[in-house]
C-alpha positions as CSV (number, residue, x, y, z in Angstrom):
1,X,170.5,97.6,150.5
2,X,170.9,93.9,151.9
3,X,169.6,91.1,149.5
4,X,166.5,89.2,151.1
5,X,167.0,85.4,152.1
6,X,165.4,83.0,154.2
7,X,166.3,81.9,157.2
8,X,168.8,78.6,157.1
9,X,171.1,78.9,159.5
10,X,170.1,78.9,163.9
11,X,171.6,82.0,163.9
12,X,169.2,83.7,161.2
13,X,166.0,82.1,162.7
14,X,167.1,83.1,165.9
15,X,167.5,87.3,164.4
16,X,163.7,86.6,162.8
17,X,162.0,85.5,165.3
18,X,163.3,87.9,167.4
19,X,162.4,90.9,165.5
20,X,159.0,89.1,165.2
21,X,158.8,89.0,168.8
22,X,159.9,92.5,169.6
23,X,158.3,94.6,166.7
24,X,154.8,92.1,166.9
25,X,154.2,90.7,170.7
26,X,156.7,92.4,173.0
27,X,155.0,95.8,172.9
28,X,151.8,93.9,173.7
29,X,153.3,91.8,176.8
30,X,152.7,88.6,175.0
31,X,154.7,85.9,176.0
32,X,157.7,84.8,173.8
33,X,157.0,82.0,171.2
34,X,153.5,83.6,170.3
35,X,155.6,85.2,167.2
36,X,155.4,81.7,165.9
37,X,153.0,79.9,164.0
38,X,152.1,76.1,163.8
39,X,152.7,76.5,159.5
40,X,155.8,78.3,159.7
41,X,157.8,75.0,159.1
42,X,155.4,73.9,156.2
43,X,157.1,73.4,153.1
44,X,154.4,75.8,151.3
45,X,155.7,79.0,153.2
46,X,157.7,81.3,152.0
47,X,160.3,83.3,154.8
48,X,161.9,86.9,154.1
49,X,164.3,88.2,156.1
50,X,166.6,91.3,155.7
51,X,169.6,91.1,158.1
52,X,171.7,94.0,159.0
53,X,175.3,93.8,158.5
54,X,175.7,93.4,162.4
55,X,173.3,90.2,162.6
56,X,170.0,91.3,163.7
57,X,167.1,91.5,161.6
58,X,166.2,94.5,159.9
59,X,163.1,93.2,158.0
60,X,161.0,90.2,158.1
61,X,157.7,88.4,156.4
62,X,156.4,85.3,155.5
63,X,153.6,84.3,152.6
64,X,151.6,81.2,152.9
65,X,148.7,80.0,150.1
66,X,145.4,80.7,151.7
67,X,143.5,79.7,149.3
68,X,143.0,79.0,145.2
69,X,145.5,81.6,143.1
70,X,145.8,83.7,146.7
71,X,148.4,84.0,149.3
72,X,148.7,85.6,152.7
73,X,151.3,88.1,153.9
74,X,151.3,88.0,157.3
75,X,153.8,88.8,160.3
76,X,155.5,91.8,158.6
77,X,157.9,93.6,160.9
78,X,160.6,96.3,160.6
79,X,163.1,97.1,163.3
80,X,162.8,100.9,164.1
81,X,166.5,101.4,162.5
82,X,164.6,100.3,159.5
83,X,161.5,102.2,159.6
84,X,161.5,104.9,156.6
85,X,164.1,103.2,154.7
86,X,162.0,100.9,152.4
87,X,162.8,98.0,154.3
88,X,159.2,97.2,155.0
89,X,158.6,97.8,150.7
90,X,161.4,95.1,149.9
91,X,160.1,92.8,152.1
92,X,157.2,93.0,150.5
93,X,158.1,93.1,147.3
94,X,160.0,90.1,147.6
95,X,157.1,88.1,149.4
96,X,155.3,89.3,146.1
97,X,157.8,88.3,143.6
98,X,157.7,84.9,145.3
99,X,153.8,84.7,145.1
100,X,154.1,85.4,141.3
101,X,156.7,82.6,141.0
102,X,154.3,80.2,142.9
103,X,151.8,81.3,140.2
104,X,149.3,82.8,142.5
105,X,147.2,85.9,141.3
106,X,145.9,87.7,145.0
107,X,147.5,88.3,148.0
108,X,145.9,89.5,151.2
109,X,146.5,90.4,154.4
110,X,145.7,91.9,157.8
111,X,146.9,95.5,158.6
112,X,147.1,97.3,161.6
113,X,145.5,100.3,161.2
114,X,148.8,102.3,161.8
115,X,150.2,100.1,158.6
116,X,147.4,101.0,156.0
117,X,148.9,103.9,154.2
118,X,152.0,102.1,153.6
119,X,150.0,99.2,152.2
120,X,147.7,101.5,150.1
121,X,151.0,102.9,148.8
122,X,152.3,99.8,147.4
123,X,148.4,98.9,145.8
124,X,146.8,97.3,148.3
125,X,143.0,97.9,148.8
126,X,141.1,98.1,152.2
127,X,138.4,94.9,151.9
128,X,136.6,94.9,155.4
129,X,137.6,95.9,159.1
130,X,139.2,92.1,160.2
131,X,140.0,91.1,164.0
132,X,140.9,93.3,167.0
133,X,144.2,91.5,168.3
134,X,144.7,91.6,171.9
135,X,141.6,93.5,172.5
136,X,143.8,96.7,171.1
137,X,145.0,96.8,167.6
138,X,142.2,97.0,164.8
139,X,142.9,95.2,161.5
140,X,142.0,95.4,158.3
141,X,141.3,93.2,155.7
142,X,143.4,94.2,152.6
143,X,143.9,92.5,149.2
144,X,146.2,92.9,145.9
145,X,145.9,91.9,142.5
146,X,149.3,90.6,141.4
């Protein structure tokens, strides 16, 4: 498999905010730019992308610190073609790894329902029920030691 980077170049911010968009807001008819976020330009977060060998993005995630020795994973996406392949497990593995690095000890995040079991399968534990985006998709509050 692909080695993750992040984004540098127009052309790979273009592929991950578009898999962002498709995988995350599309489906939802939400217009395009709300896969962005005002911090994804701060200096303290941390972009992984997978690219296909075509272009497009396979798999993307950021981290940001949310808090003392904890970090937030948040806007994981997977293109279908990708889905079953442990694209979404690099991702996050990576996101991890650079976590560690950073020296924080925790990592949380907000999971759609339909994303649980794959976060229980890498060690995540369910905290609390979280926010109801777009008045459809349940989340859940999830945490993981590091």
């Amino acid at each position: 498999m692909s080695a993750i980077i992040s984004p540098q170049t127009p052309a790979e911010w273009a592929a991950y905010y578009r898999l962002r968009y498709e995988v995350l807001r599309q489906p939802w008819q939400q217009p395009e730019g709300s896969e962005r976020a005002d911090d994804d330009l701060a200096p303290t977060t941390t972009h992984a992308l997978l690219l296909a060998p075509e272009g497009y993005a396979v798999g993307v995630g950021r981290l940001h610190p949310s808090g003392p020795g904890q970090g937030q994973v948040r806007f994981m996406a997977v293109h279908p073609a990708g889905q079953g392949r442990g694209v979404g497990r690099q991702v996050l593995e990576h996101l991890e790894a650079a976590a560690r690095s950073q020296g924080l000890t925790e990592v949380v995040l907000h999971a759609r329902e339909q994303a649980v079991p794959f976060y229980l399968r890498l060690g995540y534990t369910v905290v609390a029920p979280s926010h109801t985006l777009f008045g459809t998709i349940p989340h859940l509050l999830m945490r993981r030691e590091l």
